[in-house]
C-alpha positions in Angstrom: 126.9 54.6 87.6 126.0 51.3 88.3 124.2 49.6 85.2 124.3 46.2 84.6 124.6 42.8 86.3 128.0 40.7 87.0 128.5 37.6 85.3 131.0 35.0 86.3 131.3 33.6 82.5 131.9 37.0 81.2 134.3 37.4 84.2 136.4 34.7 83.5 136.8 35.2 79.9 137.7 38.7 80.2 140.5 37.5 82.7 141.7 35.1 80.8 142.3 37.6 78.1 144.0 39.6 79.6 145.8 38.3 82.9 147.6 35.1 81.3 150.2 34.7 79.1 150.3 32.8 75.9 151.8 30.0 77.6 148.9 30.1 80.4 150.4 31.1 82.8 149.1 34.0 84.9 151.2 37.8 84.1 153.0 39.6 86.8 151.4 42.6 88.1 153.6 45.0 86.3 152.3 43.2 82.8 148.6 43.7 84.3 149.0 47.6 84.8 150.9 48.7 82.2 149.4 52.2 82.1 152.5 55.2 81.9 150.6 57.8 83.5 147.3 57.9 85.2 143.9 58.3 83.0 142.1 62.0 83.5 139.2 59.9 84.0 140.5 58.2 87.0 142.0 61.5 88.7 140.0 63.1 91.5 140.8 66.1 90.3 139.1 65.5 86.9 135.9 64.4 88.9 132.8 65.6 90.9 131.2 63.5 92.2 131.2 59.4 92.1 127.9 58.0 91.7 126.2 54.5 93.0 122.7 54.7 92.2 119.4 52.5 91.8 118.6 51.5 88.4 116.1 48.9 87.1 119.2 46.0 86.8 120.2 47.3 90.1 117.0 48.6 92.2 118.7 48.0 95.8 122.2 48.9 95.2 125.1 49.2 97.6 128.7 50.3 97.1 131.5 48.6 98.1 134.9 50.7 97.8 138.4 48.2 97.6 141.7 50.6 98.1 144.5 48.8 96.5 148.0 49.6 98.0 149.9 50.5 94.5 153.2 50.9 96.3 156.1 49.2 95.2 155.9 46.4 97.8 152.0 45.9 97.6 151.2 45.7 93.4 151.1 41.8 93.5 147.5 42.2 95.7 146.3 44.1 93.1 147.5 41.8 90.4 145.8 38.9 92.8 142.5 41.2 92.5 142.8 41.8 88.4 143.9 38.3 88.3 141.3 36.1 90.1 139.6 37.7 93.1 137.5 40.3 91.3 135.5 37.5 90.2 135.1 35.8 93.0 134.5 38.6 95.3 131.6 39.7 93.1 130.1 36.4 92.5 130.5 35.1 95.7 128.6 38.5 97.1 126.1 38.0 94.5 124.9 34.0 94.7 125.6 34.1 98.8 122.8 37.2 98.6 124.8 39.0 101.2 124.3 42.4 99.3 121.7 42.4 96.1 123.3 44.7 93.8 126.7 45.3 94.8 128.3 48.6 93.3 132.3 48.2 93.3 135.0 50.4 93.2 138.4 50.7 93.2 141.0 53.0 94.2 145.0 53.0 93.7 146.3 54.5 96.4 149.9 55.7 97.0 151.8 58.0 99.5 151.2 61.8 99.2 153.4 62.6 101.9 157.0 62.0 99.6 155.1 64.3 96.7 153.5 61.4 95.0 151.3 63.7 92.8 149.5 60.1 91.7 148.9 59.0 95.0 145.2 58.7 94.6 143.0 57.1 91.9 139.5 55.9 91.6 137.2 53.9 88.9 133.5 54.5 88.6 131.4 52.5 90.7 130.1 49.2 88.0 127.9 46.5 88.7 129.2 44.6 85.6 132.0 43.4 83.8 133.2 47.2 82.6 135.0 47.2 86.9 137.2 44.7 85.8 138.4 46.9 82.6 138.9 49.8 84.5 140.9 47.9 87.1 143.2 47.4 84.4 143.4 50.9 83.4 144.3 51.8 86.6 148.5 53.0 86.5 150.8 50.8 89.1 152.7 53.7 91.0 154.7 51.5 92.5 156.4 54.3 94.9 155.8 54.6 98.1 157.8 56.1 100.8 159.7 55.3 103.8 157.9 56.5 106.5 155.7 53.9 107.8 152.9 54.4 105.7 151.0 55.3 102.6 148.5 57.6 102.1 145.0 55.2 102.8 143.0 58.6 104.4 142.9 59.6 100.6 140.8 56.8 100.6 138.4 58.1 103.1 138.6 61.6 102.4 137.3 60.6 99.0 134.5 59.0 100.0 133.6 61.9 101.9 133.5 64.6 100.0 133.2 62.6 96.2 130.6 59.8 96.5 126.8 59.9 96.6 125.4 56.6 97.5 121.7 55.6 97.0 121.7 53.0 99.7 121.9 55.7 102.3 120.0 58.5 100.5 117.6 55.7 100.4 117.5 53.0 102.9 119.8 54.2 105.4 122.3 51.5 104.6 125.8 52.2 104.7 128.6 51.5 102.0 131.4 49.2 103.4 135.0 51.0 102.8 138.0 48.2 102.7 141.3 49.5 102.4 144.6 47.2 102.0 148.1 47.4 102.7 151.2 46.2 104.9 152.1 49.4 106.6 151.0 52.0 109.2 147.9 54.6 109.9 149.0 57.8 107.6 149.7 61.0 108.8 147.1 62.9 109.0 146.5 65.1 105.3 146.9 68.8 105.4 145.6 71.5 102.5 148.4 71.3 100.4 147.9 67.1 100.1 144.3 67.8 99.1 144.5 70.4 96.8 147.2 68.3 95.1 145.3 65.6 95.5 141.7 66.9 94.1 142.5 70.1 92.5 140.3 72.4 95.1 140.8 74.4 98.5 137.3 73.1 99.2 137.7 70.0 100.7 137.8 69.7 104.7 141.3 69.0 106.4 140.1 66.5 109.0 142.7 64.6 111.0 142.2 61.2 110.6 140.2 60.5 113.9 137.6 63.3 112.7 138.3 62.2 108.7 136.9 58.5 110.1 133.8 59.9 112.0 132.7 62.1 109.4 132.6 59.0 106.7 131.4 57.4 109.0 127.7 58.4 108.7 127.6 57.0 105.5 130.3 54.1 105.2 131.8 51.5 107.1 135.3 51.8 107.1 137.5 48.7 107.4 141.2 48.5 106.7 142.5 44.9 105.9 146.2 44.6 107.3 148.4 42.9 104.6 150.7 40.3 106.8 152.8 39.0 103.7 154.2 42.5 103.1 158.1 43.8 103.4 156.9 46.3 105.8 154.2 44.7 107.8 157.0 41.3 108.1 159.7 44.0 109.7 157.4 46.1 111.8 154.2 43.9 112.1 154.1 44.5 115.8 153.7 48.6 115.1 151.5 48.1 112.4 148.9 46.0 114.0 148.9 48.2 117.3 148.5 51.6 115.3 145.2 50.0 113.3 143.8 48.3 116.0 144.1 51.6 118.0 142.5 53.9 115.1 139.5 51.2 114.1 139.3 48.8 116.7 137.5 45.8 115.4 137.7 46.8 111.6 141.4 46.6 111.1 141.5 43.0 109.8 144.6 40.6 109.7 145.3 39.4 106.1 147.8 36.1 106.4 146.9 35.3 102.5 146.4 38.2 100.2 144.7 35.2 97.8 142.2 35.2 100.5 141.4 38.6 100.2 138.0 38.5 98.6 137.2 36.1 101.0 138.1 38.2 104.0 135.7 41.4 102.6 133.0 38.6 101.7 133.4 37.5 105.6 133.0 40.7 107.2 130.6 42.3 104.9 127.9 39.1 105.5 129.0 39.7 109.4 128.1 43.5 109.5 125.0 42.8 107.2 124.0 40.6 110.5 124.9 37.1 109.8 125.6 34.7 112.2 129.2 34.0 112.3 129.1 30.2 112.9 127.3 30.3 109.8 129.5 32.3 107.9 132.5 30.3 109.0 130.6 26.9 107.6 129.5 28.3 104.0 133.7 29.5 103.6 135.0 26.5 101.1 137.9 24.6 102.6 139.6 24.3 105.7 142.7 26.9 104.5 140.7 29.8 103.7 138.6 29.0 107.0 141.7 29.7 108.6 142.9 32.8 106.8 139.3 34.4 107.5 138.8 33.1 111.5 142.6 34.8 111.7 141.1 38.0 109.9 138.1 38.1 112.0 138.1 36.3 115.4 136.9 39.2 117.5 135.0 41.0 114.5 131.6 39.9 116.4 132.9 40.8 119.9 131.8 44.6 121.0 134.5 44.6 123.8 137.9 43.6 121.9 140.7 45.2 123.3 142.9 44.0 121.1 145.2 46.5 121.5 146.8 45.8 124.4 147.5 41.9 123.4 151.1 41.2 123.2 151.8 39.2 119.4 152.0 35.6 121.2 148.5 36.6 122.5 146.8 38.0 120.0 148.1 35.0 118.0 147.0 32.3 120.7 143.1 34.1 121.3 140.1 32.9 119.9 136.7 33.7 121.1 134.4 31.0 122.2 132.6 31.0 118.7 136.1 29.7 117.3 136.9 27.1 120.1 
């Protein structure tokens, strides 16, 4: 899949269709996603493989994967994305030429571990306006558990073993993998979570250390650390250290989830070899400069040890690029 090209006017009028009210004003999340149980066409275990290939609208395509947190405490960044970011993470991407033909999907993801059946879901990859409508097809779980985390390695093991990319077959360029949410790296996922999950014994059980170097060959993997959740505002310290210790320079700090297209935008142009003073200048105004240079102030630096920075420090640092 893959067809098409993205158009902001088409964008926008979808959105206004069906994100606002007849008063204007812009729905809840839970009047976005109003589906009662998940599509077959969106279950993994209803599909083989997920496609992003070259076609003649789209002759240097590359897919870009966005795992929505579809907890009970996460469901407004979703609505944010169905509501305005969709648009301007796609158009932006397109007019700044950091990627050509971006390929976008999206998966719901929920927690496996407290028997969340639904915990995984996943749209075609689109280059057009057809993302958006299966966005809001997509069910709002809005479970959860409450132990620390949700099940975002769903997210990578479907990549794995369920996408074939043409950028990579191709031109040896990777797909960029963004996941989102407030709490803590998952548990690892055993057989019985992946069978329930995709319907076959066939899949590998990797823990997530081996999960995150086998998707690795063919996608970057980035997880973008939601800072306005309930969880993240009660255990924030835990959180950060258990990312930064699994991806390093890819778990990204997420102060504004209005920012959030703004933040994948950022890091995308950065690992596609942009200079980061330059990326910083072309970012709009002054706020979302600062909700981006808080998401990625050491992306750039190959040493980081950001693990070991106590929260007043990690707060206070800035590389030299930022001074």
């Amino acid at each position: 899949m893959g067809g098409g090209r993205f158009d902001s006017s088409t964008y926008t009028a979808y959105a206004s269709a069906n994100t606002l009210r007849v008063d204007g004003t812009r729905k809840a999340h839970t009047e976005i996603f109003t589906a009662h149980k998940v599509n077959s066409k969106y279950d993994p275990k209803n599909i083989g493989i997920r496609e992003s290939v070259d076609s003649p609208t789209s002759p240097n395509s590359r897919p870009i994967i966005v795992g929505l947190d579809f907890s009970g405490s996460m469901g407004a960044i979703a609505g944010e994305m169905a509501n305005n970011q969709l648009g301007v993470l796609m158009t932006k991407i397109v007019e700044a030429k950091i990627i050509s033909d971006p390929h976008l999907m999206f998966l719901g993801i929920d927690d496996i571990h407290v028997g969340e059946l639904e915990a995984l879901q996943a749209t075609q990859f689109e280059a057009d306006i057809r993302i958006a409508e299966q966005l809001g097809e997509l069910k709002n779980i809005g479970h959860g558990g409450g132990n620390g985390f949700e099940s975002y390695n769903l997210a990578w093991a479907f990549a794995l073993n369920k996408t074939s990319i043409d950028s990579f077959k191709k031109r040896g360029k990777k797909g960029l993998l963004f996941t989102i949410g407030d709490e803590g790296v998952p548990a690892d996922l055993n057989s019985t979570h992946l069978r329930q999950i995709f319907g076959s014994g066939d899949i590998p059980v990797l823990n997530n250390r081996d999960l995150l170097k086998a998707v690795g060959e063919e996608w970057e993997v980035f997880h973008i650390i939601a800072e306005q959740g309930t969880f993240y505002r009660g255990q924030g310290d835990s959180v950060r250290n258990q990312w930064y210790k699994l991806l390093g320079k890819k778990a990204l700090l997420m102060s504004d989830y209005t920012k959030v297209s703004d933040i994948i935008i950022a890091a995308t142009a950065i690992y596609e070899g942009s200079d980061i003073d330059y990326v910083m200048d072309n970012i709009g105004d002054a706020g979302t400069r600062d909700v981006v240079r808080h998401a990625l102030f050491d992306l750039s630096n190959e040493i980081a040890e950001r693990v070991t920075m106590t929260p007043e420090q990690h707060r206070d640092h800035r590389p030299g690029m930022y001074r």
